[in-house]
C-alpha positions in Angstrom: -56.8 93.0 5.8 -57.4 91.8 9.3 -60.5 89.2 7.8 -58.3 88.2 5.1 -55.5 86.9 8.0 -58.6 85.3 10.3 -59.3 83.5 6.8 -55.9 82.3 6.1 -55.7 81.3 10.0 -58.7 79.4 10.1 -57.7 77.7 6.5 -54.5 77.1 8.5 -56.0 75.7 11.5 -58.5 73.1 9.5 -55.7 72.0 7.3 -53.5 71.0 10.5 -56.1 69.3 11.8 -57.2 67.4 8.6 -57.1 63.7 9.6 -54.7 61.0 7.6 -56.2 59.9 5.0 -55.3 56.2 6.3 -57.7 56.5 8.8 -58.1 54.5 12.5 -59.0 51.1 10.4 -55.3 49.2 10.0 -54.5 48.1 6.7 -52.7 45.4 6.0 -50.7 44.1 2.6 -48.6 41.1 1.8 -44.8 42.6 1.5 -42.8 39.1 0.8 -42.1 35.4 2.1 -38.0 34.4 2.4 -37.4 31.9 1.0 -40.2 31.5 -1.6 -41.0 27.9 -1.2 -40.9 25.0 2.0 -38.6 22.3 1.0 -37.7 19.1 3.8 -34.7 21.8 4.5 -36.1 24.7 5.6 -35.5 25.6 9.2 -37.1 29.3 8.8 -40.2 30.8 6.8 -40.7 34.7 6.9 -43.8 36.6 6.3 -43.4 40.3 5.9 -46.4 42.0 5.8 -47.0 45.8 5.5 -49.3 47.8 8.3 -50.5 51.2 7.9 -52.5 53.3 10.4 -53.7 56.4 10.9 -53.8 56.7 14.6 -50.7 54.5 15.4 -51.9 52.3 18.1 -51.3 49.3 16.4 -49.8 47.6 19.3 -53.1 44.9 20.0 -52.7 41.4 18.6 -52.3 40.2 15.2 -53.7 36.7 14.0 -52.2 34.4 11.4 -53.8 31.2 9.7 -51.6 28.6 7.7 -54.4 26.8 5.0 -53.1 24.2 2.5 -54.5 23.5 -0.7 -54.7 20.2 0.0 -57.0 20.6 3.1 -58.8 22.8 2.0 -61.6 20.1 0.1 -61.4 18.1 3.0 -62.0 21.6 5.7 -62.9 25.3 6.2 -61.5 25.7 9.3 -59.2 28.1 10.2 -56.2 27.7 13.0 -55.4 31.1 13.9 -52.7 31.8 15.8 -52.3 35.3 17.6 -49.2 37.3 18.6 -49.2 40.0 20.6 -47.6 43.5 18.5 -44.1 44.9 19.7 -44.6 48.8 21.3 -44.1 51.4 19.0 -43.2 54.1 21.6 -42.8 57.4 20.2 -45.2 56.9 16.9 -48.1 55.9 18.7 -50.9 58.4 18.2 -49.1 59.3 15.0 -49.7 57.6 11.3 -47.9 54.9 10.7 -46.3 52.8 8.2 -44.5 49.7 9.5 -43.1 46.4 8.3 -44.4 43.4 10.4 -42.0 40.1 10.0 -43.0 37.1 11.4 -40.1 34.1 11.5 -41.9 31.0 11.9 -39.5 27.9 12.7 -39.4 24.6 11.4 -41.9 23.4 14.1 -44.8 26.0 12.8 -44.6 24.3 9.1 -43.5 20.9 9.7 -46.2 19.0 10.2 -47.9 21.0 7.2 -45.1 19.7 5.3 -46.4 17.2 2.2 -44.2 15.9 -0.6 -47.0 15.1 -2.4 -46.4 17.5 -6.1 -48.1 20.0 -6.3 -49.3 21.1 -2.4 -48.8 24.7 -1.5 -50.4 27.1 1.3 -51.3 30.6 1.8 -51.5 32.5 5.1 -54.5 34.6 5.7 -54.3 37.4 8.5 -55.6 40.1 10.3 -54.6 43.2 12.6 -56.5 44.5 16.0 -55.3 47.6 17.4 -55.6 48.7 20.9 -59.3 50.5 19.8 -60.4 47.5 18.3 -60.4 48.4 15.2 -59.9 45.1 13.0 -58.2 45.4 9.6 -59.8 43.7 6.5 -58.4 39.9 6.6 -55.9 39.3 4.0 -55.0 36.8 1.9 -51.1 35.7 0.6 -50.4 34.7 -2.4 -49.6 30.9 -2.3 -45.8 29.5 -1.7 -44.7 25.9 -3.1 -43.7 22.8 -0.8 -41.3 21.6 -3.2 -39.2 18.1 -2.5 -35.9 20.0 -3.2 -34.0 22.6 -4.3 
């Protein structure tokens, strides 16, 4: 009897400490853009993206790059721009599953702007956390510049 409890205690112990299936790599997915498109009018684009880690300390940097379709024949280089991650407090060292928005203003898009038909953009990003552990660099899908509503 007493074997069979040191069994089911050990099996008790080792499932406890079974790590997240997540893992200390960040992932990160496209969630959604507001509004869907950049017209002359817009005064605010959002990028939501989705972050998921398994150790929580995802409180490093992450990096975003606008690229325009019709730039992209003419270069391959990438502007990134970096922000620094909000603190998480209480989750970090625990898994977690976070939204990540990121209101760029007029001035971020503006001079991207082209009324030429048929432009559009993408952002492509990445997550660091405070290990360094970089996340797989994602693409978005792409978003219109339309010349109005």
């Amino acid at each position: 009897m007493k074997k069979i409890l040191y069994l089911l205690l050990a099996v008790g112990l080792l499932y406890a400490c079974k790590k997240d299936k997540i893992g200390s790599k960040p992932l990160l997915s496209f969630k959604s853009y507001q509004p869907d498109s950049i017209t002359p009018d817009t005064k605010q684009f959002i990028l939501t993206m989705r972050v998921e880690d398994g150790d929580g300390d995802i409180e490093d940097s992450i990096a975003v790059g606008m690229l325009k379709d019709s730039e992209q024949a003419i270069t391959k280089d990438t502007i990134w721009t970096f922000f620094k991650m909000p603190k998480i407090g209480q989750n970090r060292g625990n898994s977690v599953k976070a939204d990540v928005i990121m209101p760029f203003g007029e001035i971020d898009f503006a001079a991207a702007y082209n009324p030429a038909p048929g432009d559009s953009a993408h952002y492509v990003v990445f997550l660091r956390d405070n290990s360094g552990n970089i996340s797989d660099t994602i693409a978005t899908p792409k978003f219109p510049f339309r010349r109005n509503r």
